[in-house]
N, C-alpha and C positions, 0 to 999 in steps of 0.2 A: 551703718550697722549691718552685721551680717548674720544671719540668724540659721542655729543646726538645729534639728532632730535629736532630740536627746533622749535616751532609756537610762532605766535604772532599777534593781529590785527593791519593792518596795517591805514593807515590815512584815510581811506575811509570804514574800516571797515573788510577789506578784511583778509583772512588769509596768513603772511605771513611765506614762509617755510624760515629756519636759521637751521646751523650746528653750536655746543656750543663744542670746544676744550678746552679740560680741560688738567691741568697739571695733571704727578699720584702725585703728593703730594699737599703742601700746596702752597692755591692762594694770591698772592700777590698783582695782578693787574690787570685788564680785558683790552681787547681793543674792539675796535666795527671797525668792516672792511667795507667798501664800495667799489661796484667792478663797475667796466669804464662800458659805456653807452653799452646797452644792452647786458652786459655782465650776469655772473651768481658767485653766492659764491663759485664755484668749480674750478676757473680758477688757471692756475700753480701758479701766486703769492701768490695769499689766499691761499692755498693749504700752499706750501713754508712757507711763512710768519708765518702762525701759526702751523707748527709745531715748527720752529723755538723759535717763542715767548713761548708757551707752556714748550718747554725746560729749559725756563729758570723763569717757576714761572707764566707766566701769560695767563689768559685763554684769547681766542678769539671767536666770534662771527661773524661769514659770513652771511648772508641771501640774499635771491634774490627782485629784488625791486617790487613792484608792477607791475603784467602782466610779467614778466619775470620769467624762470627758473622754478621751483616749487608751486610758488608763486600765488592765486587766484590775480583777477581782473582783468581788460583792459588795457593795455600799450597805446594804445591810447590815456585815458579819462588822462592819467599822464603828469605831468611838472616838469620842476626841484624844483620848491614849495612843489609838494606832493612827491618827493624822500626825500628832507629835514626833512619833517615832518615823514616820514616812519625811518629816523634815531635816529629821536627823539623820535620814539614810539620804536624803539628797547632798546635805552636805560633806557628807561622808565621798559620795559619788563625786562631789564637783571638788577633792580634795585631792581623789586620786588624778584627777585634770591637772594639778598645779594651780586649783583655781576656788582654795577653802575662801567658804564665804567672810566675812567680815562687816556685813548688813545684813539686817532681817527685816523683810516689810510684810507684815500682815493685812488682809482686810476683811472687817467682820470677825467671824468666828476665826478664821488666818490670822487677826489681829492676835484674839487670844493664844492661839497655838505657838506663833512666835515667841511670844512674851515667856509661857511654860519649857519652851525649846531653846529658848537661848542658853540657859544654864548647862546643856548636853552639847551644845558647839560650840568649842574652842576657838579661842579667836576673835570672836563677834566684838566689834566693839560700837555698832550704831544697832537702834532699832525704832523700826518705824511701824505705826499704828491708825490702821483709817478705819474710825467708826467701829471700832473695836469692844465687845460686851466687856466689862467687867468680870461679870458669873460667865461660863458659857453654859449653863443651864437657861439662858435667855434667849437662846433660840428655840426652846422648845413652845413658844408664844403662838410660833409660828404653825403649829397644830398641836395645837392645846386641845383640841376637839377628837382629839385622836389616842388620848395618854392612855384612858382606860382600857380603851382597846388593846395597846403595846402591852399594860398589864397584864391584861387577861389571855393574851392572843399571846405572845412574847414578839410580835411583832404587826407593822400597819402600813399598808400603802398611802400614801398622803400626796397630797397637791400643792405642788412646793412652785408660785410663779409659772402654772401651766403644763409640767411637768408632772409626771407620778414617778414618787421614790417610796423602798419602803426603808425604814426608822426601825430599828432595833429595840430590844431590851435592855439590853447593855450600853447601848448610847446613851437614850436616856438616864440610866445608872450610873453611867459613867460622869457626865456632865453636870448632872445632881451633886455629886462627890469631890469634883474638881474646888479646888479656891484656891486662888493664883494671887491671894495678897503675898507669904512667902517667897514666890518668884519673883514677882513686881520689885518685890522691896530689895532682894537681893539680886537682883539684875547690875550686872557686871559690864555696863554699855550704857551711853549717851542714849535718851529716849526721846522723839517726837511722837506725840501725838497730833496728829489730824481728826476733826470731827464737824462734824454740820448741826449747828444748834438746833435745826430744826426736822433731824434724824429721827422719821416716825416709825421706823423698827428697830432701832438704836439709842434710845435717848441720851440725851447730853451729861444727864448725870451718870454715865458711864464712865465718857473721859473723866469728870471729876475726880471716881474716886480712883482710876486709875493711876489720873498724876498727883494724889497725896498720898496714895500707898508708895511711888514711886521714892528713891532717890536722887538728887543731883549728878549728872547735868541730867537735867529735863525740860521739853519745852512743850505748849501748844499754842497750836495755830487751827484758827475756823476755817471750817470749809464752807462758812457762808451759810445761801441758801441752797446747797447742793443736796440730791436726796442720797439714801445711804448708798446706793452700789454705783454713786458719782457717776452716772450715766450721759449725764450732757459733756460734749469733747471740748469745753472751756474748763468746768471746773477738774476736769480729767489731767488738763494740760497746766492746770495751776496746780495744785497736786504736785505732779511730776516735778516742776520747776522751782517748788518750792524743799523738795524732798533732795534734788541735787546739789541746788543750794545750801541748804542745811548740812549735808553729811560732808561736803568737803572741808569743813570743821575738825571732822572726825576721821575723814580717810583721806586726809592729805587734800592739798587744792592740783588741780587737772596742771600736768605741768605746759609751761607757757610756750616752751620748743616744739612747735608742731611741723616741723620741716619732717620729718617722716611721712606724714599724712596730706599736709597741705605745702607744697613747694612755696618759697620766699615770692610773694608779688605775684601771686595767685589767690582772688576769692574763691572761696567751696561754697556752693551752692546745696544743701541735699535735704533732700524731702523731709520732714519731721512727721507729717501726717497723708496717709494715703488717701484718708477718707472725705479730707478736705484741702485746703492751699497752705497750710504753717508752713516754713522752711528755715531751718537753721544756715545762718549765713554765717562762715567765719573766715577774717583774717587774720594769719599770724594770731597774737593773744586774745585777738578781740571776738567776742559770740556777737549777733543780734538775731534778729525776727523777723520774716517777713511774711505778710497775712495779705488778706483780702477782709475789707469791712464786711460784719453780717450782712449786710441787703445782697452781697453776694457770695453767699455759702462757707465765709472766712468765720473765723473767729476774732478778728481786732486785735490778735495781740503784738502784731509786731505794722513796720508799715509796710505798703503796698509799693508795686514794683516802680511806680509812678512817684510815690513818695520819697524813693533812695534816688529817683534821677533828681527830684524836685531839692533835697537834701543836698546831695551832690554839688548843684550851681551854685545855693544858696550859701554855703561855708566854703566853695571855694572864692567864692564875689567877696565874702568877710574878710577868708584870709587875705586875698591880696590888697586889698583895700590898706590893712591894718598893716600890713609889712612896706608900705609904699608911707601910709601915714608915720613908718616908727622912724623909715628911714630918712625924712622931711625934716623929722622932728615936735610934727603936727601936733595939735590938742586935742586928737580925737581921745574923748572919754567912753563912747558907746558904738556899737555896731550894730542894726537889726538889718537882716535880711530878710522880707516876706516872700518866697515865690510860690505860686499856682500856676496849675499847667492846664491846657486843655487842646482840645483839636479843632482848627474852625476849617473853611472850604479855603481852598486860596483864589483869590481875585487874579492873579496872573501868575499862573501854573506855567512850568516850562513848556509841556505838551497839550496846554490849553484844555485841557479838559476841566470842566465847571463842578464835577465831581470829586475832586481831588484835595484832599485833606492834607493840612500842616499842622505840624506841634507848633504850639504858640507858649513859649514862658514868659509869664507877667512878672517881673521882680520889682517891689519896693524898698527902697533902701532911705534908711534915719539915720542922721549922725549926730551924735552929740559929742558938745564941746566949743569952745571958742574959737569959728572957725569961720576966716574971711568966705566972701562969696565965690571968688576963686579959687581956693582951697578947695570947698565944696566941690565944685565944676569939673577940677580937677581930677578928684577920686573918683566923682562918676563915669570919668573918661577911663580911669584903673581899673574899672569896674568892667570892663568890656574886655581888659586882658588876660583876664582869669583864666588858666588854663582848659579848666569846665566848659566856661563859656564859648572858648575857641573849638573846642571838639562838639560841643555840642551845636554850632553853629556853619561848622564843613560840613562836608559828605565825609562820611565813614565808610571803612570794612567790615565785616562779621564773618570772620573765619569758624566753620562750624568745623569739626572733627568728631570721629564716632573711637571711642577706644575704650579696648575688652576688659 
């Protein structure tokens, strides 16, 4: 992923700042992100989100909304009317790129703004929703202690998350005024909703009545017990990968010819998360995951670098087992390969030093089937010619190269 500095004028004229996530290969499908009420485009789910999506084809777009973030103008002088139009001027912007959007992800109050805004961008045909209000008069919960004063005053400074912003007259009027069953229902695009049942500035009957106002296709999926601005980088990362998942339904699936990006019989290795060890691994068509378990600052979702060596032995020992048994003619019915790896001292080191550690793999291997004791004896001796096994049993090279 490579990510630009992006401007744009916003609804009032203003400049606004945006991050533009680019795939390193060919774009297949842009999304436009909207991030929850006074938030910024750098929060962990945009973050997440679009590396995530970027993985798999399609570029994303974050920006801060007027008077927020990087962003020129007043946060004051703003309503949910003019976040709306500021969505529609981004897409407007990523249009004259060659790069109109065709997803919409909201979250929070972005949730609702996409939903209103989808009907003024051409083209949209997914949209996605996390923890998104129904009303967006349901953020004003969040200083409720302060309305009279907006009243009275036409405006309030407030304590938004540690933060002092001040809250208009017009917002709140504006927000009061909004009802987005209309849009919901005629929404022109596949909908996900994401939501956390146990969303305590959000509640769950949000999603409800979002997805019976909604039309077909529509789906939802829990975000568990995540709280609402999905703050921990698990449910951040499920999120994402359930959101990439899903839309390739809707914008096409990631095509499977990656020889522009990834050369033929070359793994890619590339970071997924900065902030901890995830790493998207891909060959040719195939994606996986490689993490570090929690005890060590991973998040579990994929295995560890230990577990693809251990993986590795382990189905190459099956395969050739199983290709020696087909060629026999043998009765094997079953194959399990168990391997664990660990490091012990070695007892007679080349250079005699008593300090000196060896990788030691433990393999067990079951066969089933009707199979003489020689038969047996046999395979296990097949078992040693595994190509795996041979490399990982020589001395090896590690040609490292640095390239720009």
């Amino acid at each position: 992923m490579t990510t630009e500095k992006f401007t744009f004028e916003g609804h009032d004229g203003s400049q606004l700042a945006a991050r533009l996530d680019l795939p390193a290969g060919k774009v297949r499908a842009t999304a436009l992100f909207a991030h929850c009420f006074t938030c910024s485009k750098d929060i962990l789910p945009a973050r997440r989100i679009a590396r995530r999506l970027t993985a798999a084809g399609i570029a994303v777009l974050r920006f801060d909304f007027t008077g927020l973030g990087h962003s020129e103008g007043e946060f004051a002088n703003t309503t949910f009317t003019s976040n709306v139009s500021d969505l529609v001027k981004a897409a407007q912007a990523l249009g004259e790129r060659d790069l109109a959007p065709t997803m919409l992800i909201g979250h929070s109050l972005g949730g609702a703004a996409v939903l209103k805004a989808a009907h003024d961008i051409g083209g949209v045909r997914a949209v996605v929703t996390l923890g998104a209000p129904f009303a967006p008069d349901h953020v004003t919960h969040n200083f409720a202690d302060k309305l009279d004063e907006i009243t009275r005053h036409g405006k309030a400074e407030v304590d938004l998350g540690g933060r002092t912003f001040t809250i208009g007259h017009d917002f709140v009027e504006d927000i009061r005024a909004e009802k987005l069953t209309p849009a919901i229902r005629d929404l022109k695009a596949a909908l996900l909703i994401m939501h956390a049942p146990r969303d305590e500035v959000v509640g769950i009957e949000n999603a409800e009545a979002i997805f019976r106002a909604a039309m077909h296709p529509k789906s939802f999926v829990t975000l568990d017990d995540a709280d609402h601005l999905i703050s921990r980088g698990d449910d951040a990362e499920y999120a994402a990968s359930v959101i990439a998942a899903w839309s390739a339904r809707y914008l096409g699936a990631p095509e499977t010819d990656t020889s522009e990006t990834v050369p033929e019989g070359v793994v890619r290795v590339r970071e997924a998360d900065p902030d901890g060890f995830l790493q998207d691994v891909t060959h040719g068509p195939h994606h996986l995951l490689a993490d570090e378990p929690v005890d060590f600052g991973g998040t579990d979702r994929g295995l560890s670098p230990y577990g693809f060596l251990s993986a590795g032995l382990g189905a190459c020992t099956s395969m050739t087992m199983r290709m020696y048994a087909r060629r026999k003619g043998w009765p094997v019915t079953d194959i399990q390969v168990d391997v664990s790896h660990a490091k012990v001292h070695a007892k007679d080191a080349e250079e005699g030093s008593a300090s000196q550690k060896v990788d030691t793999f433990r393999r067990e291997i079951r066969l089933s089937g009707d199979l003489t004791n020689e038969q047996r004896d046999r395979l296990i001796e097949i078992a040693d010619k595994c190509p795996v096994h041979k490399t990982l049993h020589q001395g090896n090279r590690i040609i490292t190269e640095t390239v720009e």
